[in-house]
C-alpha positions as CSV (number, residue, x, y, z in Angstrom):
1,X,75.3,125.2,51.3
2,X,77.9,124.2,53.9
3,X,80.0,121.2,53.2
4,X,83.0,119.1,55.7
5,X,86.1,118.4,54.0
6,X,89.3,117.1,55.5
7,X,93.1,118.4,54.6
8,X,95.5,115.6,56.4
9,X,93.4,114.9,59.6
10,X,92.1,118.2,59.9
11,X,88.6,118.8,59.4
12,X,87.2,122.2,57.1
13,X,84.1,124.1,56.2
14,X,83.0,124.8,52.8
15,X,80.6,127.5,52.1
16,X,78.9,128.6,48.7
17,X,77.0,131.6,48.9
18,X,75.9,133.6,46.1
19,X,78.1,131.7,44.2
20,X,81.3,132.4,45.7
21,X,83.1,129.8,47.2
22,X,85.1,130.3,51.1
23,X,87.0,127.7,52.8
24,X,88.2,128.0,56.7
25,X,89.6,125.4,59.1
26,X,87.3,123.8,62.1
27,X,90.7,123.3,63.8
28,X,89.8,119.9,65.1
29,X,90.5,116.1,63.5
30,X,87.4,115.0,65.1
31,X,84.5,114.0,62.8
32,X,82.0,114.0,65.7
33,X,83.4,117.6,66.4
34,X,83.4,118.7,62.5
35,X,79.6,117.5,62.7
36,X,78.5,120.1,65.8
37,X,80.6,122.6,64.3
38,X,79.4,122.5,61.0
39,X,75.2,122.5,62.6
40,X,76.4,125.7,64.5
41,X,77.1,127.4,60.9
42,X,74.2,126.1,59.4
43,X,72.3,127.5,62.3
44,X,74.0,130.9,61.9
45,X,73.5,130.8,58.3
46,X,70.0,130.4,58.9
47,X,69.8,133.2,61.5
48,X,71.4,135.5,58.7
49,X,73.9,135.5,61.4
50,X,77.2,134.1,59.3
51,X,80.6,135.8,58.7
52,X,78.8,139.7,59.7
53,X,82.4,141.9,59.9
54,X,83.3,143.3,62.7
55,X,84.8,147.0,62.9
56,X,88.1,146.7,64.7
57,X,90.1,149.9,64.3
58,X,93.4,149.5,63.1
59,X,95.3,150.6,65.9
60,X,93.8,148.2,68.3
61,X,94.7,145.1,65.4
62,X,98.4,146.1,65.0
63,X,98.6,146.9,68.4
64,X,97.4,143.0,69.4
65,X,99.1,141.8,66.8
66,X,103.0,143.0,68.1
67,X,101.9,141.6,71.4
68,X,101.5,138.0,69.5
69,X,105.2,138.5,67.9
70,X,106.9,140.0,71.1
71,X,105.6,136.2,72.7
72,X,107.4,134.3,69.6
73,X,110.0,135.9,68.5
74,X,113.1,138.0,69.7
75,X,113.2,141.6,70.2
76,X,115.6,142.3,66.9
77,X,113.0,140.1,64.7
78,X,109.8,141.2,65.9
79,X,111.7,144.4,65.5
80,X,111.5,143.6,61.4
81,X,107.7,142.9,62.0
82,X,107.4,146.2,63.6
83,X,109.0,148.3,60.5
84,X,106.8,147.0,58.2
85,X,104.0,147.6,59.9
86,X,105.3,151.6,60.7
87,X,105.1,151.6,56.9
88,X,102.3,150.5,55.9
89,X,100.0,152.1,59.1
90,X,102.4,154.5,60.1
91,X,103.5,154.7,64.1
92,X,99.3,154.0,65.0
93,X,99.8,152.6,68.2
94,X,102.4,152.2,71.1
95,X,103.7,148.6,70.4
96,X,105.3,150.4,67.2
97,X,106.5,153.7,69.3
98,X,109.2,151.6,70.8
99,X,112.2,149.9,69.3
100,X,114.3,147.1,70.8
101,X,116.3,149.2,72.5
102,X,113.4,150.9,74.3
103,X,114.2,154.5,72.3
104,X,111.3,156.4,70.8
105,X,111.2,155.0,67.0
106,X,111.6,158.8,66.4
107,X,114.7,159.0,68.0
108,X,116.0,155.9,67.2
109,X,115.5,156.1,63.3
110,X,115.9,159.6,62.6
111,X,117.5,160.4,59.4
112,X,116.8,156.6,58.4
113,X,115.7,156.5,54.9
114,X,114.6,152.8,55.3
115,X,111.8,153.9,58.2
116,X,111.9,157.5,57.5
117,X,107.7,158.8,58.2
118,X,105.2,157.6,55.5
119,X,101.7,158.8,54.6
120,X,99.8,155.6,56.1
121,X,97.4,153.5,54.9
122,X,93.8,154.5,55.9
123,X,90.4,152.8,56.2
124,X,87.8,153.4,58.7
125,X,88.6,150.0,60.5
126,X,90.8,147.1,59.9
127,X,88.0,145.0,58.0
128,X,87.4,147.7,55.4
129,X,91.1,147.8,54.0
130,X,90.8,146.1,50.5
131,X,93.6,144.5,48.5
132,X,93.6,147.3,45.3
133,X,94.6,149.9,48.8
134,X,97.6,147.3,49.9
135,X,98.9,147.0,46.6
136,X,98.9,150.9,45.7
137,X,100.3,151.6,49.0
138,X,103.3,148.6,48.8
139,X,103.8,149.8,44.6
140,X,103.9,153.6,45.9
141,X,106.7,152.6,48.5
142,X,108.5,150.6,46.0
143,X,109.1,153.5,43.4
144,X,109.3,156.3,46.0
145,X,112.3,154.1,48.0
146,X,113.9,151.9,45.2
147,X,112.8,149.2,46.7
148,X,113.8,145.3,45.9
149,X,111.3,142.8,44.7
150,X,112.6,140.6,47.9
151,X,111.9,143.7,50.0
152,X,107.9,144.6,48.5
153,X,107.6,140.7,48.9
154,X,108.8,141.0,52.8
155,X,106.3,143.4,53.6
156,X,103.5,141.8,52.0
157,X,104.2,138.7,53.3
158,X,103.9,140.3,57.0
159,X,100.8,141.8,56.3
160,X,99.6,138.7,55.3
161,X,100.7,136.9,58.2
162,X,98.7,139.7,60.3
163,X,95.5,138.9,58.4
164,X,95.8,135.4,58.5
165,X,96.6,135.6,62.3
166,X,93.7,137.8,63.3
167,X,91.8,136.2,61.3
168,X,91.9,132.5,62.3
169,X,92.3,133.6,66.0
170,X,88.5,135.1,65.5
171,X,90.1,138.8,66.6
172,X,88.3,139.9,63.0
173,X,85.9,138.5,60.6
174,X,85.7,139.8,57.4
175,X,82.6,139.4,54.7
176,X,83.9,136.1,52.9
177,X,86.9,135.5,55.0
178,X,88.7,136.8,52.5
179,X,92.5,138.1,53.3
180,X,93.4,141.1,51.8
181,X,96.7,140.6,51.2
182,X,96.3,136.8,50.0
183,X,95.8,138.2,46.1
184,X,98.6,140.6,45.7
185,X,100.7,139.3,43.6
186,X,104.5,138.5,44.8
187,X,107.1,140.4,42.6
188,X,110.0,138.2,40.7
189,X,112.8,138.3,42.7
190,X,116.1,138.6,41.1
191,X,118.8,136.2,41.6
192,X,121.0,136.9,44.8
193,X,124.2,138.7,43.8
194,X,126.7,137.0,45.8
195,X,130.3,138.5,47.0
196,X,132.8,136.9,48.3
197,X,137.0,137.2,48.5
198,X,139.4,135.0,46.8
199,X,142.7,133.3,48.4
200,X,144.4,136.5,47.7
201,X,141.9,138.9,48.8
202,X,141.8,137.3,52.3
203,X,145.2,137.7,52.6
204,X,145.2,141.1,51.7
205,X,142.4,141.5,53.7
206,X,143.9,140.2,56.9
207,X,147.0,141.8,55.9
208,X,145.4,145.4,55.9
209,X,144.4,144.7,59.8
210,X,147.4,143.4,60.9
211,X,147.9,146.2,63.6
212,X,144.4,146.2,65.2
213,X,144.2,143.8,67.5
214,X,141.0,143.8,68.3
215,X,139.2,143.8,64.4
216,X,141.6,141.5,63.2
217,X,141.0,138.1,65.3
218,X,137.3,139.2,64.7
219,X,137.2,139.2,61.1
220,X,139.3,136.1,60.7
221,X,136.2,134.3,62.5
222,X,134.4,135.7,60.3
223,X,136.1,134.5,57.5
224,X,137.3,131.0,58.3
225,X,134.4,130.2,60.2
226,X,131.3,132.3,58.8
227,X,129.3,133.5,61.1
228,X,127.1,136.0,61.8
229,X,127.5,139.1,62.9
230,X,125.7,138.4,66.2
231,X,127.1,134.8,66.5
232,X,130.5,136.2,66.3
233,X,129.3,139.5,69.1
234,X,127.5,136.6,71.6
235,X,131.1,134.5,71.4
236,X,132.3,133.6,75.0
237,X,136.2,132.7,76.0
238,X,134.1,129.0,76.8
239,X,132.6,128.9,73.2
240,X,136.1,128.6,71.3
241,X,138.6,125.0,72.0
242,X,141.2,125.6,70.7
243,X,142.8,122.6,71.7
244,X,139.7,120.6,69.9
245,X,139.6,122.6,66.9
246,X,135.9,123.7,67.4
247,X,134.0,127.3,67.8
248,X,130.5,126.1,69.6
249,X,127.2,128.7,68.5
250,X,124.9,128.0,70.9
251,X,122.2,130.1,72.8
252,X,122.8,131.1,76.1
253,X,122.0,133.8,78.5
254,X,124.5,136.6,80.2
255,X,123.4,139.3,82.4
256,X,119.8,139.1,82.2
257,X,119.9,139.3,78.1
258,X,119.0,136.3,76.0
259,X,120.1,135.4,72.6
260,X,119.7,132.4,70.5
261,X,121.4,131.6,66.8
262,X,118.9,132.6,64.2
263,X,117.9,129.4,63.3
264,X,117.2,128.4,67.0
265,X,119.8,125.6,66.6
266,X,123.3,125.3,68.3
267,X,125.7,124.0,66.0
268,X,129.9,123.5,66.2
269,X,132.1,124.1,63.2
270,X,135.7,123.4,63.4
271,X,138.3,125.9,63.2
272,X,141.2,126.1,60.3
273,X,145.0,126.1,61.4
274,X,145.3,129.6,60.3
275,X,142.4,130.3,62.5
276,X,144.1,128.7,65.5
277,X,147.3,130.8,65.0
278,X,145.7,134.3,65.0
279,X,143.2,133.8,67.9
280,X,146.6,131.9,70.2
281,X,148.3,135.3,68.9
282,X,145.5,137.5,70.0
283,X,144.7,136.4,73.6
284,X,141.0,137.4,75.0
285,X,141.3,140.8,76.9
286,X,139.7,140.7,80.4
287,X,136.2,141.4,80.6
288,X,133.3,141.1,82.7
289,X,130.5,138.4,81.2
290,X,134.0,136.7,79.8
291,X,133.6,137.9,76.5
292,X,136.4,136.8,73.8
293,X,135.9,139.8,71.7
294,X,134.7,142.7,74.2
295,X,134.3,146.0,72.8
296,X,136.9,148.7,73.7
297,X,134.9,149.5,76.7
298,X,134.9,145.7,77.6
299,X,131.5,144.6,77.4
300,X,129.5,143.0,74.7
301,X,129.6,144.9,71.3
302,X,126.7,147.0,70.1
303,X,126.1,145.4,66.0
304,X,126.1,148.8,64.9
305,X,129.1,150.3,66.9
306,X,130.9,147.4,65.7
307,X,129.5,147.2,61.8
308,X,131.0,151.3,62.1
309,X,134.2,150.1,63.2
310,X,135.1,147.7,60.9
311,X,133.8,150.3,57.6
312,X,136.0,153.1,59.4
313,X,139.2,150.3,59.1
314,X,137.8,149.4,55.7
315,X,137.6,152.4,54.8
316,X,141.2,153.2,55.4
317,X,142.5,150.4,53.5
318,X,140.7,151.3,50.9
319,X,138.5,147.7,51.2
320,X,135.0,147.3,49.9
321,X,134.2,144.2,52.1
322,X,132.0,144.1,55.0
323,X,130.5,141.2,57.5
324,X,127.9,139.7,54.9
325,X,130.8,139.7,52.3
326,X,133.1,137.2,54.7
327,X,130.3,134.9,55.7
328,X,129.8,134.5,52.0
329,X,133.0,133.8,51.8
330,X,132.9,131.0,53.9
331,X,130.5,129.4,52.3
332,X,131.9,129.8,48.7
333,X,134.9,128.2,49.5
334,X,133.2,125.5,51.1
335,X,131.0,124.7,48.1
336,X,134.1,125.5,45.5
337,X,135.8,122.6,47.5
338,X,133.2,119.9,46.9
339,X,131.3,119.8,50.0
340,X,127.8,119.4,49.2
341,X,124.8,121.9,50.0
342,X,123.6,119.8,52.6
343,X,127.1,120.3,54.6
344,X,127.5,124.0,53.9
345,X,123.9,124.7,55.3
346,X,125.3,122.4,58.5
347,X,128.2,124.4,58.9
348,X,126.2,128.0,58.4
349,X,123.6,127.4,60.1
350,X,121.1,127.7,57.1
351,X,118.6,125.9,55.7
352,X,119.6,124.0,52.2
353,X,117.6,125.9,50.3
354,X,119.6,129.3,51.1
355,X,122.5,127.6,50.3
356,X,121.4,126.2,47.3
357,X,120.5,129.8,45.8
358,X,123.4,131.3,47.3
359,X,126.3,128.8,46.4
360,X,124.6,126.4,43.4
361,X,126.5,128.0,41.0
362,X,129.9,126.6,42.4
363,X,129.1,123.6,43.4
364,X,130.2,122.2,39.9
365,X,131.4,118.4,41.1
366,X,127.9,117.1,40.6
367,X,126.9,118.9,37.6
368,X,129.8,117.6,35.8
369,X,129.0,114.0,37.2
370,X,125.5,114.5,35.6
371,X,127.1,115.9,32.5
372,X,129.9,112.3,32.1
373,X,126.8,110.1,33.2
374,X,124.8,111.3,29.6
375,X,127.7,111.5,27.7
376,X,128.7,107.9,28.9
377,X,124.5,106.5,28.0
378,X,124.9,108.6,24.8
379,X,127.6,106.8,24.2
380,X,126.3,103.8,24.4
381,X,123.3,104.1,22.8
């Protein structure tokens, strides 16, 4: 028996057969629609026609299924998409042969313990893979590469997106409409260990690249301003005012490259005095595409070339820190100074919920309001 049911304005399809109960969106808010779509199953039903699988070899899903992300997301993130997938299915079709940078994924990750070849998952077709295979496979991964619970979560939540996608877009149907993935459990994630320098370890920090001129100005961005490795790489000579006190992240496009901030939102953040006297100390070096911090070859840095840079002087001084450490930093010092969580996520460019489980814990000013506020009604009472 097939029943209508609306979620907001959206119209769906309930099913019962043989006592199992599926659910799927009509994808329309019209009632008259709901109606013609809901005779339609009820003729299929009838025809023993209703929800037969199809048999789509998992190449030809994966493959379709990069195409989708390449449309809607940027190289380096559909990039993410693409790992996972090389894990789970291993490299099964070309869309996963290539990495952002257009080398062969064997190439490119050779040696790489974190895409290093797996033993894939196999079924005969895309349809047939069952949830006890995802979870064995995703468990087996987990002890063989020490993986975090936020990391088995990340792949099974990309997997699931797949399903969901090829499945709603009628490229699959599978007996029940059931996902796959929808029933693994997620794994407790631990709570985020957060690093970040005191006073004096900036100082010292700053003080042990005194003499490079080019990492220094770069990780004092990083520090007083916190941003992201990329934000910091995409800076322009036109992005930083000086004179208004204001570093602008915004997306832009030089030489035929894009790039946007990761949350797809420009955003300015004013720069500290002590800011402002290192970058007037360390002019920009000239540069084609007018980049304030150009690589030593004056173009735009590579994120790895520089990440190996900076661990090379780090390494020298005998540092521990790197670039998540400073951004941290940032944002610790914000929320130790009272500024609230809706602010610091402003600022960063982050949602308040990542600043919430990253910086909480030092935010004190309100939890010590709370704390006078019941000792002032128990005192009353």
């Amino acid at each position: 028996m097939a029943s209508l049911f609306t979620r907001g304005k959206t119209y769906y399809v309930q099913v019962s057969t043989n006592g199992k109960v599926t659910r799927r969106s009509l994808r329309t808010t019209s009632k008259q629609i709901a109606k013609a779509k809901l005779l339609e199953l009820e003729r299929d039903r009838m025809a023993g026609e209703l929800r037969l699988p199809t048999q789509t070899p998992i190449p030809e899903l994966v493959g379709a299924y990069m195409r989708h992300v390449l449309t809607f997301k940027t190289a380096a993130n559909a990039g993410k998409d693409a790992s996972v997938l090389r894990n789970v299915f291993g490299v099964c079709c070309p869309e996963l042969e290539q990495t952002r940078r257009g080398e062969s994924n064997a190439r490119a990750m050779a040696g790489k313990r974190r895409d290093r070849p797996v033993r894939p998952l196999t079924a005969s077709c895309a349809e047939a893979v069952t949830t006890a295979q995802v979870e064995e496979h995703l468990s087996g991964l987990m002890r063989e590469r020490a993986w975090s619970p936020k990391t088995y979560n990340q792949h099974r939540t990309i997997l699931q997106r797949m399903y969901t996608w090829a499945i709603e877009s009628e490229r699959i149907r599978i007996a029940g409409d059931r996902n796959p993935v929808a029933r693994i459990r997620r794994a407790r994630e631990r709570a985020p260990e957060i690093r970040h320098l005191t006073l004096a370890q900036i100082d010292e920090q700053l003080a042990a690249l005194a003499h490079d001129s080019v990492l220094l100005p770069m990780v004092a961005v990083l520090i007083y301003v916190g941003l992201r490795r990329a934000e910091l790489l995409w800076l322009q000579r036109e992005d930083i005012d000086l004179a208004a006190g204001f570093i602008r992240v915004r997306a832009k496009t030089v030489g035929g490259a894009s790039w946007q901030p990761k949350t797809a939102s420009n955003r300015l953040v004013p720069i500290q005095p002590a800011l402002v006297a290192i970058l007037r100390a360390h002019p920009p070096r000239p540069c084609p595409g007018e980049w304030r911090f150009p690589s030593l070859r004056g173009a735009r840095w590579d994120p790895d070339n520089f990440s190996q840079a900076l661990a090379r002087a780090q390494r020298a001084a005998g540092l521990p820190w790197h670039c998540l450490d400073f951004r941290h930093t940032y944002g610790s010092l914000l929320a130790q100074r009272g500024l609230s969580l809706h602010q610091i996520s402003k600022l960063m460019g982050n949602s308040p919920e990542v600043c919430r489980r990253h910086y909480a814990h030092l935010a004190t000013e309100d939890l010590v309001e709370v704390a006078q506020f019941v000792a002032n009604v128990a005192g009353r009472s």
